[in-house]
C-alpha positions as CSV (number, residue, x, y, z in Angstrom):
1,X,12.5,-28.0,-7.1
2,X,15.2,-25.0,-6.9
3,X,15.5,-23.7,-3.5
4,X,13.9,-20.6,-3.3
5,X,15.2,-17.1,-2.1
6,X,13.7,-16.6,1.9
7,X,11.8,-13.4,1.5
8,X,12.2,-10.4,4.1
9,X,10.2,-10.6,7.4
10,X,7.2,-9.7,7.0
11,X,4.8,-7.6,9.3
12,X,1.8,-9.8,10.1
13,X,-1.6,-8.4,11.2
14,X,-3.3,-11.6,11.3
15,X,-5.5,-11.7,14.3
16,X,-4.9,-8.7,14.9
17,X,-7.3,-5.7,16.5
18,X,-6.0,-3.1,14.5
19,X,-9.0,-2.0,13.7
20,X,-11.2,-1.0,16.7
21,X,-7.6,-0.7,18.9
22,X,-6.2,2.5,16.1
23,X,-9.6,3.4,14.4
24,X,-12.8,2.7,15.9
25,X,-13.6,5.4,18.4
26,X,-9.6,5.9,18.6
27,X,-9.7,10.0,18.0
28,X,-8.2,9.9,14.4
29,X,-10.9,11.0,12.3
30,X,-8.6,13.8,11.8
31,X,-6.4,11.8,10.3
32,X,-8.5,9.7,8.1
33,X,-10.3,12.5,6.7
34,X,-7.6,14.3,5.7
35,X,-5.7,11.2,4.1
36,X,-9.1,11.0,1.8
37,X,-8.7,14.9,1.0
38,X,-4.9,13.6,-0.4
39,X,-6.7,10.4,-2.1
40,X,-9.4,12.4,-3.8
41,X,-6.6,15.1,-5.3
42,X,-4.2,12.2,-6.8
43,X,-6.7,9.3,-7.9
44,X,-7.5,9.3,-11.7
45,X,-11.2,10.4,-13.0
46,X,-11.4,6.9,-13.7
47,X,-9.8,3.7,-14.3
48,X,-10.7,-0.2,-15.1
49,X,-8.5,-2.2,-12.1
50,X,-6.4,-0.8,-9.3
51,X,-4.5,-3.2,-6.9
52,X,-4.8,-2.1,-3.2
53,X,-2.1,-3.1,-1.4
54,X,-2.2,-3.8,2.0
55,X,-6.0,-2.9,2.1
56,X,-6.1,-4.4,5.1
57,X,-10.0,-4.1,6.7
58,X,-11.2,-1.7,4.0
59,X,-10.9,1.8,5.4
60,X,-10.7,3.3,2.2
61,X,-11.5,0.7,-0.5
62,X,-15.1,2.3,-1.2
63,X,-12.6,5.6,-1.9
64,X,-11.9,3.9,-5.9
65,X,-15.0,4.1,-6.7
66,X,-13.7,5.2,-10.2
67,X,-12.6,2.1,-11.3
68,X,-14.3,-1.1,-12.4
69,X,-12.5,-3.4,-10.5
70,X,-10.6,-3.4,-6.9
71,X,-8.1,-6.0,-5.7
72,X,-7.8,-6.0,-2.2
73,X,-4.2,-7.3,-1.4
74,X,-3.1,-7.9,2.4
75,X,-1.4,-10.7,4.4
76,X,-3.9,-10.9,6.6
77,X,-6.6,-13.2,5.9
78,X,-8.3,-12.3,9.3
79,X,-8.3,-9.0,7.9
80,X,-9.3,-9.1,4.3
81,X,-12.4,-11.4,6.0
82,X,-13.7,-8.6,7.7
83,X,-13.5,-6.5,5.0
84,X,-15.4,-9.0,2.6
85,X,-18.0,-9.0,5.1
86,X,-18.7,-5.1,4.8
87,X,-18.2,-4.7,1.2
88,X,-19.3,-8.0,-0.2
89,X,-18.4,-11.2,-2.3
90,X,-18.2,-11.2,-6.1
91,X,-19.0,-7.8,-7.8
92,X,-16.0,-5.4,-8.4
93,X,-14.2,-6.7,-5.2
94,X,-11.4,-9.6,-5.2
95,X,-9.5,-10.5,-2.1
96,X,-6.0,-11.8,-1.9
97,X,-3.4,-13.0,0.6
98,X,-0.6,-12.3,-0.1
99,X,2.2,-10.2,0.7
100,X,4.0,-7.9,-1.6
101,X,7.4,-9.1,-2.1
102,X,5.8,-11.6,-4.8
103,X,2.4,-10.4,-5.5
104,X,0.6,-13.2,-7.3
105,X,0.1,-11.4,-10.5
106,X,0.6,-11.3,-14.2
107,X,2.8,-8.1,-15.4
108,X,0.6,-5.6,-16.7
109,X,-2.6,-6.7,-15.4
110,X,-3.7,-3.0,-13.2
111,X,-4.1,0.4,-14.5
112,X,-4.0,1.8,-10.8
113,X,-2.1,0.8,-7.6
114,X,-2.0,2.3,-3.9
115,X,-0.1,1.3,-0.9
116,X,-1.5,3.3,2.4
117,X,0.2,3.2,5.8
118,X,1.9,0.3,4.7
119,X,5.5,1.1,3.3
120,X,6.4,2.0,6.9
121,X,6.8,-1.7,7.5
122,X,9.0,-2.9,4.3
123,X,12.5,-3.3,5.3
124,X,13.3,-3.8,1.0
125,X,11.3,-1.1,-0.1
126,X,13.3,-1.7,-4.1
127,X,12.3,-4.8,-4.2
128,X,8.4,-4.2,-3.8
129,X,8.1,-1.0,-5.9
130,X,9.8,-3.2,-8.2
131,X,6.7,-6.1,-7.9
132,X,4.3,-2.4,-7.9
133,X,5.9,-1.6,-11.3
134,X,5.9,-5.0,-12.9
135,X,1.8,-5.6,-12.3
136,X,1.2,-1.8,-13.9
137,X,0.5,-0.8,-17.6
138,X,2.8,1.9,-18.9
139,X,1.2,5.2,-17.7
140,X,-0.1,3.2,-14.7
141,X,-1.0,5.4,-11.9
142,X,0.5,4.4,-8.8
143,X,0.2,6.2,-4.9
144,X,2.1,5.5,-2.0
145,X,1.7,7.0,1.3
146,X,5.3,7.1,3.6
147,X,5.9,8.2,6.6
148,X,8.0,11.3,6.8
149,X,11.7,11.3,8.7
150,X,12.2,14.5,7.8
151,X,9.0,15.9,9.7
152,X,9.0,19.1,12.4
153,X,8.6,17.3,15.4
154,X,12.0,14.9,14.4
155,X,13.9,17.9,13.0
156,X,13.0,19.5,16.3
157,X,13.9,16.6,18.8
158,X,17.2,16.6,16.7
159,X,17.8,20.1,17.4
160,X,17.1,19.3,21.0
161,X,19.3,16.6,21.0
162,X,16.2,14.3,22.0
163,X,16.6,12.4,19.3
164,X,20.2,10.2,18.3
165,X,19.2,10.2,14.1
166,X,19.7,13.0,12.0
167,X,16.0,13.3,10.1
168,X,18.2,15.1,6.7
169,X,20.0,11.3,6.9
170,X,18.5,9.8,3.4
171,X,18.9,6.2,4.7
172,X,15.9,4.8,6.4
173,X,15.6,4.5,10.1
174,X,14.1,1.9,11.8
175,X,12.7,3.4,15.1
176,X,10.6,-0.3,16.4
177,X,11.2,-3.7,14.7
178,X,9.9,-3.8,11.4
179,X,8.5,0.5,11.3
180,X,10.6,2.7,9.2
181,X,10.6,6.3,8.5
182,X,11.8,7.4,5.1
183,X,13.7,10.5,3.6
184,X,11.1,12.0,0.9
185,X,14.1,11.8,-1.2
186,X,15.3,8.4,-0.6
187,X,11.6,7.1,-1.8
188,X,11.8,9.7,-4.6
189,X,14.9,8.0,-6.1
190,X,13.8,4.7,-4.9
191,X,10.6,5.2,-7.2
192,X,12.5,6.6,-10.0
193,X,14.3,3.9,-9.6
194,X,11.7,1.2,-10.0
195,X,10.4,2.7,-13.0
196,X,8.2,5.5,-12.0
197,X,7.8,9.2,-12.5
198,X,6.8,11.2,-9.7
199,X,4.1,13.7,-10.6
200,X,3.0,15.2,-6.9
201,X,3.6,15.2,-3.7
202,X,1.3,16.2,-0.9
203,X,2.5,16.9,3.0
204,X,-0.6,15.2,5.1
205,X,-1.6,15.2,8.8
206,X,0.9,18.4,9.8
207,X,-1.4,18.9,12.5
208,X,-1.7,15.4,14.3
209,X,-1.5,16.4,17.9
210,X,-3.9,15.2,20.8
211,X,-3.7,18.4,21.6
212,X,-4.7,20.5,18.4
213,X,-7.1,17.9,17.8
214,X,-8.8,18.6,21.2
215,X,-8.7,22.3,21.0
216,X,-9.8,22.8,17.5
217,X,-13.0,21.5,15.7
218,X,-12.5,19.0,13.3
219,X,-13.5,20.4,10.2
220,X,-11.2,22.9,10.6
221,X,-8.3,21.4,11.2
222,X,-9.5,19.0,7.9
223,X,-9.6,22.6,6.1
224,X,-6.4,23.7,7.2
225,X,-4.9,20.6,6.2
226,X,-6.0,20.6,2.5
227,X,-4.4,23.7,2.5
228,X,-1.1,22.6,3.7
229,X,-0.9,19.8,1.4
230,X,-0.9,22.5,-1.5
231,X,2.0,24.1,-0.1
232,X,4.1,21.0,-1.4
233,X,6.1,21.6,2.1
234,X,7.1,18.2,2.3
235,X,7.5,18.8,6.1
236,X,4.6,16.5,7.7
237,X,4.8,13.1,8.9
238,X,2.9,11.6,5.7
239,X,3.7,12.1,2.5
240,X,1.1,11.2,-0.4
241,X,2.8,10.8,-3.6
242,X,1.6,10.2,-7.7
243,X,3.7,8.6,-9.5
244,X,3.5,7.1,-13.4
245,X,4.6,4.0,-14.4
246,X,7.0,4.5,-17.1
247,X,9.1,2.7,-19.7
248,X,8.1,-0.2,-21.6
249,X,5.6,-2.7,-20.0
250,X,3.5,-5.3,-21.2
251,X,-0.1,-4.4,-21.2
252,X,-2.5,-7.9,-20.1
253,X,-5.3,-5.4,-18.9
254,X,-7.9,-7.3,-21.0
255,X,-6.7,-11.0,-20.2
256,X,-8.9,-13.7,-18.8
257,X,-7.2,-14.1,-15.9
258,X,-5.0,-11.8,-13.6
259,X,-2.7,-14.3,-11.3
260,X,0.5,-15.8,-12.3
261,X,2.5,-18.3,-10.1
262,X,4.3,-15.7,-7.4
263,X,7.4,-17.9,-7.5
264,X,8.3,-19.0,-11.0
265,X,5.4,-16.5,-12.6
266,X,3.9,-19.1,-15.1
267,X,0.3,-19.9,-15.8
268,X,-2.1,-20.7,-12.8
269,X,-5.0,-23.0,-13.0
270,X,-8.0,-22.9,-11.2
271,X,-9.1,-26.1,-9.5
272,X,-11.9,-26.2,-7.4
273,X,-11.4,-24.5,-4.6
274,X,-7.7,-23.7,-5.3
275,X,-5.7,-22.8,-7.9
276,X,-2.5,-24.9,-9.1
277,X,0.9,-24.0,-10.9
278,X,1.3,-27.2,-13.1
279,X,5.4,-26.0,-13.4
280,X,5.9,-25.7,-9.4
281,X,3.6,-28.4,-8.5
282,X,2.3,-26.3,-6.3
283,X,-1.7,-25.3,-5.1
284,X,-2.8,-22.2,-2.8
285,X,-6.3,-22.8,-1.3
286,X,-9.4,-20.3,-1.8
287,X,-10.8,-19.8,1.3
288,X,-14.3,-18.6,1.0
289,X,-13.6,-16.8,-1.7
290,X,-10.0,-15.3,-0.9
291,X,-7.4,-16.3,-2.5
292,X,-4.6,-16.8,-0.1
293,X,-1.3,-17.4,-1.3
294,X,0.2,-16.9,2.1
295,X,1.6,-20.8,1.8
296,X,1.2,-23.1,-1.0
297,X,0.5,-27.2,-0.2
298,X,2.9,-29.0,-2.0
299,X,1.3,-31.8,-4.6
């Protein structure tokens, strides 16, 4: 067997308490609301299969209501089982490990794709909008959610010389190991690169300070907020983008099965409780129903 390329490193959340140590009773409803205001304004009226990736415990899964089918995509199978015990087994929901530099799927298999708070972590970003483009029909509607170098607080701790990087730089910066701010126009061309049209862009969360979120109620500052992300100010420290896929693609939206080997990209076969690549000689276990292609067992 060819000796394979070693992917990026990759952030891992298994295990993790992500969950109830940033959400649960953390103070950031502000923020979580006002990330579903941006959601709301970009999905599509409807749709038959989006790919969430890194859906981690299922904030906002029950958000795609529109479409017939969700795919919840993380790395984390510690994760992805608590969000299978909220939202269910079976139905519209599927759950797969795996992480995004290969995603286990055919090309042209979703009609809708999102990445949420997760971009911030991808040290290659080409080379997964490049996997994002590949698994989307043409006219395939894909958001992404990036944190914002070029935000007011980093422009002002520039200007203060509190701050050593210039927030106007388009390379990415790298602030902790493995979490990346990004020039709105380095993802723009990074997109356009991949194969995808941008069609909006929203500035979310200006207003995430313990101290505004103190001193004003919440619904406010979730008011004020919608209205900010109309301003197309791309000046906050998130940035919800639409994009299209465009160019030719094939379209495999109607095929029996979705998954395709995620090293050689031939045929799987299901087997039990696993499912094999007869080319590889390779098997990934399903683990009470999600499919976790973290590491395949050699056969």
């Amino acid at each position: 067997m060819p000796e394979r390329e070693p992917r990026p490193d990759i952030c891992d959340y298994e295990g993790s308490d992500y969950r109830i140590r940033f959400w649960d009773g953390k103070g950031r409803d502000y923020e979580d609301r006002v990330e579903r205001v941006a959601l709301h304004r970009l999905l599509p009226k409807q749709g038959r299969r989006l790919l969430e990736i890194g859906a981690g415990f299922g904030r906002l899964t029950q958000e795609y209501d529109a479409y017939d089918q969700v795919i919840l995509l993380d790395y984390s199978l510690s994760q992805l089982q608590y969000a299978q015990e909220q939202l269910g087994s079976g139905g519209r929901y599927l759950y797969v490990a795996a992480d995004a530099y290969r995603l286990p799927f055919r090309a042209g298999v979703f009609d809708g794709a999102t990445m949420i708070r997760v971009i911030h972590h991808i040290s290659d970003v080409p080379a997964v909008l490049a996997q994002v483009r590949r698994v989307l029909v043409r006219d395939g509607i894909f958001i992404l959610e990036h944190a914002n170098k070029r935000n007011l607080k980093s422009i002002l701790r520039y200007a203060l010389k509190r701050q050593t990087w210039n927030p106007n730089d388009l390379e990415p910066v790298e602030f902790v190991e493995l979490n990346f701010d990004f020039h709105p126009e380095y993802i723009r061309r990074s997109m356009t690169g991949a194969g995808f049209s941008l069609q909006r862009q929203l500035p979310v969360s200006l207003f995430r300070l313990d101290a505004l979120k103190r001193s004003l109620p919440l619904d406010l500052l979730v008011g004020i907020d919608g209205l900010v992300q109309l301003s197309g100010l791309l000046y906050a420290p998130s940035i919800f983008i639409r994009a299209k896929a465009v160019g030719s693609s094939p379209d495999n939206l109607g095929h029996g099965s979705i998954f395709a080997c995620p090293e050689c990209g031939g045929d799987l076969v299901h087997e039990d409780e696993s499912i094999f690549c007869p080319r590889d000689n390779q098997r990934w276990v399903i683990r009470d129903g999600i499919y976790d292609f973290k590491a395949a067992i050699e056969v």
